[in-house]
C-alpha positions in Angstrom: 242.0 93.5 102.4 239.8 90.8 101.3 240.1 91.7 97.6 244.0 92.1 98.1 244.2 88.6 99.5 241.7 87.5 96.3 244.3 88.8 93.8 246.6 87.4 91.6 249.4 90.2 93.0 249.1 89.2 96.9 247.0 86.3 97.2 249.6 83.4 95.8 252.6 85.2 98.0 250.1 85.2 101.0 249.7 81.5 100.6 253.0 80.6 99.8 254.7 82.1 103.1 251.7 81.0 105.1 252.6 77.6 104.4 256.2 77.9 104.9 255.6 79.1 108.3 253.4 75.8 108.7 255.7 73.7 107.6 258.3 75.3 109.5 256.5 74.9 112.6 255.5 71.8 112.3 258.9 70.5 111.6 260.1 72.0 114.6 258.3 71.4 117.2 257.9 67.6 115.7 262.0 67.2 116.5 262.2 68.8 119.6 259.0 66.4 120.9 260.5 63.6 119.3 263.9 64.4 121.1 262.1 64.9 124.3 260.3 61.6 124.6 263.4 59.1 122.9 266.8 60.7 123.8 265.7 61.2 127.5 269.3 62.2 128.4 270.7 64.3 125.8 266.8 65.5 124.6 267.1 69.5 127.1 270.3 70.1 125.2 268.7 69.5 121.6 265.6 71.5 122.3 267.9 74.1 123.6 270.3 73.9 120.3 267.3 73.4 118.2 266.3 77.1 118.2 270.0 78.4 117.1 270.4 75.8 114.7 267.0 77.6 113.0 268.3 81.0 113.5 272.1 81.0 112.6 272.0 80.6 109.0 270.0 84.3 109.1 273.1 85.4 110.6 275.4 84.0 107.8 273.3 84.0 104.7 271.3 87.0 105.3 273.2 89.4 103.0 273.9 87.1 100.2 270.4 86.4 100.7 269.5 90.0 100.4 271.9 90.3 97.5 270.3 87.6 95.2 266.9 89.2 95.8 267.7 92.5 94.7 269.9 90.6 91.7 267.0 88.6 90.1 263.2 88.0 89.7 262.1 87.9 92.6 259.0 85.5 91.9 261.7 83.7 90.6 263.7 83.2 93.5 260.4 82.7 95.5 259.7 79.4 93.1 263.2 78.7 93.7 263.3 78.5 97.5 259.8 76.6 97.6 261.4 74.1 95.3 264.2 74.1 98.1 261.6 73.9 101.0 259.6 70.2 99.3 263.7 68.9 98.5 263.8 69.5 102.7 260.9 67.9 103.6 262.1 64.3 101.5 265.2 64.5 103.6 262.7 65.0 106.6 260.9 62.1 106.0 263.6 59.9 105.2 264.7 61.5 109.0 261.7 60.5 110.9 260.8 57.6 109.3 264.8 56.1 110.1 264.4 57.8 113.4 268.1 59.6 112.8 268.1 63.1 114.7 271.1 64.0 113.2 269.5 64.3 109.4 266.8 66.0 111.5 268.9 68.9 112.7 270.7 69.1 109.4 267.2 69.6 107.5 266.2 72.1 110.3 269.3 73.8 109.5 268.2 73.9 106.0 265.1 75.3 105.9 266.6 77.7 108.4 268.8 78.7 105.6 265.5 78.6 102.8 263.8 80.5 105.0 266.7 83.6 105.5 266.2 83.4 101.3 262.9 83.7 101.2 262.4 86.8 103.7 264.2 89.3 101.3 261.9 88.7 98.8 258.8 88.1 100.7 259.4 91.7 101.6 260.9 93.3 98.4 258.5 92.1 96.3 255.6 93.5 98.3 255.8 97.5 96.9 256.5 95.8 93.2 252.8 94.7 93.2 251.2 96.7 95.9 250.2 100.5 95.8 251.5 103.2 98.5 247.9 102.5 100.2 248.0 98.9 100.2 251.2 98.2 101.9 250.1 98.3 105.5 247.5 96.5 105.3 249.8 93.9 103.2 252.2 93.8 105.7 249.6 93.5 107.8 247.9 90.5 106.2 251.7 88.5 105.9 252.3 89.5 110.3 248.8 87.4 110.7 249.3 84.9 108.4 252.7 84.4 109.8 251.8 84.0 113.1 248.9 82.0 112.7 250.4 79.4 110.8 253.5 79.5 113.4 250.5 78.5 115.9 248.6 75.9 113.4 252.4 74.4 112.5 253.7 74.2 116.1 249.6 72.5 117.6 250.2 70.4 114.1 253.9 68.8 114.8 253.2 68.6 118.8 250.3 66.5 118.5 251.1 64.5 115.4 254.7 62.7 116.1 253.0 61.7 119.3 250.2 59.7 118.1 250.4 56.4 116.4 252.4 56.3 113.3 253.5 60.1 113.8 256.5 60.0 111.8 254.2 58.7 108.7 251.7 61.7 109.6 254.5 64.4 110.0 256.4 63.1 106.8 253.5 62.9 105.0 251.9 66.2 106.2 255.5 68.3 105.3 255.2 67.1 101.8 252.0 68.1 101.4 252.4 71.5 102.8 255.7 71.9 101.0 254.3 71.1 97.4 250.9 73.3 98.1 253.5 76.2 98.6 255.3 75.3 95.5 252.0 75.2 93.5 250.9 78.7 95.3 254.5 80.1 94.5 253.9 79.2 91.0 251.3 81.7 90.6 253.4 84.8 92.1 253.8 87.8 89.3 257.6 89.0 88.0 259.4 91.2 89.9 262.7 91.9 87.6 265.4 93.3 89.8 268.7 95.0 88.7 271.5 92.8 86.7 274.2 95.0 88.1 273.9 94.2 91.6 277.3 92.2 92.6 276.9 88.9 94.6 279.6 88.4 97.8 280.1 85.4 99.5 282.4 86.7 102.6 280.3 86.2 105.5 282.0 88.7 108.1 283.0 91.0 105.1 279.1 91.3 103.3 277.6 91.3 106.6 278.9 94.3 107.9 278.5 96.0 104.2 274.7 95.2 104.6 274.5 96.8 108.2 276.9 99.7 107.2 274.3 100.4 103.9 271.5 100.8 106.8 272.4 102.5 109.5 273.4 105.1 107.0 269.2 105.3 106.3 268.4 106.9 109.6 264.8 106.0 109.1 265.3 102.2 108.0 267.7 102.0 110.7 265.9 102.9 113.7 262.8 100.9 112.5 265.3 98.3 112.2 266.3 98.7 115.8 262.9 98.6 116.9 261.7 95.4 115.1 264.4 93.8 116.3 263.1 95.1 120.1 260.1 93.4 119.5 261.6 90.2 118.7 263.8 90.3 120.7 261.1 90.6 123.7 258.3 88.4 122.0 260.8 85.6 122.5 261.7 86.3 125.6 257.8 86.5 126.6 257.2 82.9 124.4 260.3 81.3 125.7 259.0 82.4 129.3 255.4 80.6 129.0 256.3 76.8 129.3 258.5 77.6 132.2 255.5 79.3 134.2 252.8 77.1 133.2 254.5 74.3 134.4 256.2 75.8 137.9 253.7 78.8 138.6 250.6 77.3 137.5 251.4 73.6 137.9 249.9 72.7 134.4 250.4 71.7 131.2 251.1 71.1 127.9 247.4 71.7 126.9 247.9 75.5 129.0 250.4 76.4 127.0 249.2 75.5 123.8 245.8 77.9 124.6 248.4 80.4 125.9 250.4 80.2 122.1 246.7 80.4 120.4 245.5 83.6 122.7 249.2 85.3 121.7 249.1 84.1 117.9 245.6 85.1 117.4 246.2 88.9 119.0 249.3 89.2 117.0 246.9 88.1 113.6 244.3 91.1 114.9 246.7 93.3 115.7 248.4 93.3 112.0 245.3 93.5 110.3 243.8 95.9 112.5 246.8 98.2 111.6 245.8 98.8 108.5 242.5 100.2 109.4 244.0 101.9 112.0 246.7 104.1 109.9 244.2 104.2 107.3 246.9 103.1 104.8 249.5 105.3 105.5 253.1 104.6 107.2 253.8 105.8 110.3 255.2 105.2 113.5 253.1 107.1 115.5 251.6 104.3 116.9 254.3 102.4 117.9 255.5 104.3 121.1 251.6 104.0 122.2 251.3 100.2 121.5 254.9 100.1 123.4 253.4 101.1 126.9 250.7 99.2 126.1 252.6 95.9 125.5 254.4 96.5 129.0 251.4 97.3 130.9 249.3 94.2 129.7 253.1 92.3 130.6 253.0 93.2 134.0 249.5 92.7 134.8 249.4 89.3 133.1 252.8 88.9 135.6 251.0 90.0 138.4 248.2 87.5 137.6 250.4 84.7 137.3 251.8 85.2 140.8 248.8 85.4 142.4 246.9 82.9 140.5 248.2 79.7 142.6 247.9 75.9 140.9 245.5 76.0 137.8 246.2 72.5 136.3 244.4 72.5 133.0 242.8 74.8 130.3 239.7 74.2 132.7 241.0 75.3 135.9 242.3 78.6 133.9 239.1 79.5 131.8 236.9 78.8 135.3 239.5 81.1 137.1 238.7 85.2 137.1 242.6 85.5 137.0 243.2 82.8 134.7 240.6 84.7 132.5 242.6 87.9 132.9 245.6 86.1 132.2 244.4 85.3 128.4 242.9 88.9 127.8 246.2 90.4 129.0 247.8 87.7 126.2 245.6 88.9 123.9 245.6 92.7 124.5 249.5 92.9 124.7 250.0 90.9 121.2 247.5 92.9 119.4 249.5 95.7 120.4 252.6 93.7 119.2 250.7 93.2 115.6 250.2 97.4 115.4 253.7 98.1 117.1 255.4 96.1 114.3 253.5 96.4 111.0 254.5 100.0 110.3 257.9 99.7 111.3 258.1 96.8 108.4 256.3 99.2 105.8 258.4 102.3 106.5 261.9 99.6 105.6 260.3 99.2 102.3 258.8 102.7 102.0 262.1 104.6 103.2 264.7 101.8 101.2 266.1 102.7 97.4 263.9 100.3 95.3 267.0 98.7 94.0 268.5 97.8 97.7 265.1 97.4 99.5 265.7 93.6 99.6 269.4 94.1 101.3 267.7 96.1 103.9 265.4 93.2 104.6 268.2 91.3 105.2 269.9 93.8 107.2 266.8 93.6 109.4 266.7 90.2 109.6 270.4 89.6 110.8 269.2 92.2 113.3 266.5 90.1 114.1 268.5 87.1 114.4 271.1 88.6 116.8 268.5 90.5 119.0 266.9 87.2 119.7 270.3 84.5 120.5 271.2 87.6 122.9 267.2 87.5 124.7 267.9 84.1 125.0 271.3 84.9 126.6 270.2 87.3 128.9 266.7 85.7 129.5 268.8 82.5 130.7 270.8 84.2 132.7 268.2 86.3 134.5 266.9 82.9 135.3 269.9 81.9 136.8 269.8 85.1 138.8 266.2 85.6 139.4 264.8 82.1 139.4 261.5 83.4 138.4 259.6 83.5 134.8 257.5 86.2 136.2 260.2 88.1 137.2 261.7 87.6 134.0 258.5 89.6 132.3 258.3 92.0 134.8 262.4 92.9 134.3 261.2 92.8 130.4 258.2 94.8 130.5 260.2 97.7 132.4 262.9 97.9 130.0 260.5 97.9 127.1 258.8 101.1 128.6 262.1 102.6 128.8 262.3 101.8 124.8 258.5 103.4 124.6 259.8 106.4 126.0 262.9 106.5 123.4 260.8 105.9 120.5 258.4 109.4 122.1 262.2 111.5 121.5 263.3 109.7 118.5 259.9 110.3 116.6 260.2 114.2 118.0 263.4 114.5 116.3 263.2 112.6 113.8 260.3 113.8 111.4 260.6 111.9 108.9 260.3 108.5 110.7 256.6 109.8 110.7 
């Protein structure tokens, strides 16, 4: 792995999307802090819209997405959507430094749209430049670098638009990270893709073209399904945290930052643990294991919640036995995220036609996309009915053994999948 993140074929793509999930981030959580602490009475409802105004433009631009990337280089669409990401981060700037939310949202909007381009050929252009052998633990590699600069972008934007001059340090911080991921992106080998493939720009009508091309791959499609499982219930799970922290373990922001690092830092071991685990190879043979185990490190870290009582600070919960238990559960059930996921990605790009695999990416992530807006559906209505973010695991970890024991008679049936 170290000598696939040291050449010229992985290393700049590594960086690139490692940034971009800084940047990202870091945008993100900047705005919803900043709407928090000046727009007192509208702030709840922007931090609430705030996460579908990042997600919706997978939904709608997904397959054109997917289309563009199978269509042209896709190094060259790469340079082209980093280009996009450091035009974003001048509105940005312009945007916090005039203090208008609304340009805000519209540039959150827009990299939510970059970053729905960018996916397809993150994830085509990995089997152009990496061997058989080598894609698991690539996939691998992107997961933790994906996560972990989720965690550095979201700790970055939180604690600088709060300090003095934040919306210099933020501004100034986007551009940087923006035109490092350019530069990186600049160093990303060809990938030619196919002149022939035809470009639509009907939403409804390309849409359900793309998820029609899928499901027709029984393999593609149930890993499809599944990844979409797991985000679906990872953001359930990180949506979940603030809410306990503060009314379960009367604590926080500090709580649930550690919480974010324990969970981001599993995921990262997880992924890169997979590829030493499968030895290379794709296969889902893990994933029904790694299910069960995500569930049963869910309810215990549940169960430790509820029993816990107050634990007001990061020092109150690392002096606690059950505050202790609460992080390794964190920790044990993401690193069985990282090796649930990683070979359901490699076996999309493994079981795709070279010239569609980017379409199937984007079939995945409007999959994604959905599974996630209905979590947060259900999630809040649960809470309406349950009034209880442990409850709300517990309800989640149950149904996701149910899926473990689906994925046990799917792989049964479905040999190839393995």
């Amino acid at each position: 792995m170290l000598r696939l993140l040291a050449s010229r074929r992985f290393g700049p793509l590594f960086v690139a999307q490692g940034l971009g999930a800084v940047n990202d981030n870091m945008f993100k959580n900047a705005l919803v802090v900043l709407a928090l602490y000046r727009l007192e009475s509208v702030g709840p409802v922007l931090v609430a819209l705030a996460g579908g105004v990042f997600i919706l433009p997978y939904a709608l631009f997904s397959a054109a997405a997917g289309q563009l990337a199978d269509k042209f280089d896709k190094a060259r669409m790469i340079r082209l959507t980093k280009w996009w990401e450091l035009g974003l981060m001048v509105l940005a700037a312009a945007g916090f430094l005039s203090g208008s939310i609304l340009l805000l949202m519209l540039v959150l909007f827009g990299l939510g749209m970059q970053a729905a381009f960018f996916s397809p050929c993150k994830y085509g252009i990995l089997p152009a430049h990496l061997t058989d052998a080598e894609l698991v633990g690539g996939n691998g590699l992107i997961e933790a670098g994906t996560f972990l600069g989720i965690l550095a972008g979201t700790v970055a934007g939180g604690v600088m638009i709060v300090a003095p001059h934040g919306d210099v340090a933020v501004s100034a911080a986007g551009l940087v990270v923006a035109g490092a991921g350019v530069l990186a992106a600049h160093f990303v080998p060809a990938a030619p893709g196919r002149a022939d493939v035809q470009v639509g720009w009907n939403v409804m009508r390309e849409t359900g073209g793309l998820l029609r091309a899928a499901r027709d791959n029984k393999p593609v499609w149930l890993a499809i399904l599944l990844i979409s499982w797991f985000w679906a219930m990872g953001a359930t799970v990180l949506a979940e945290l603030p809410t306990l922290v503060q009314r379960n373990l009367g604590a926080g922001g500090h709580v649930v930052t550690l919480f974010l690092t324990c969970f981001s830092v599993g995921i990262g071991i997880g992924s890169v643990a997979c590829g030493w685990l499968m030895k290379g190879a794709a296969s889902a043979r893990l994933v029904p294991w790694m299910g069960a185990g995500i569930s049963l490190f869910l309810f215990d870290f549940s169960y430790s919640v509820l029993v816990s009582g107050h634990l007001s600070g990061v020092h109150a919960v690392l002096a606690s036995p059950h505050g202790v238990r609460m992080l390794v559960d964190l920790l044990g059930l993401a690193v069985c995220g990282g090796v649930y996921s990683v070979p359901l990605y490699v076996i999309c790009q493994e079981k795709a036609e070279a010239s569609r695999r980017a379409r199937v990416i984007a079939a995945n992530n409007v999959m994604n996309a959905g599974a996630m807006v209905a979590a947060a559906v259900i999630t809040a209505g649960l809470f309406g009915l349950l009034k209880s973010a442990p409850d709300i695991l517990i309800v989640t970890a149950t149904i996701n053994l149910v899926v473990a024991g689906y994925i046990v008679a799917v792989l049964k049936k479905l040999h190839e999948f393995t």
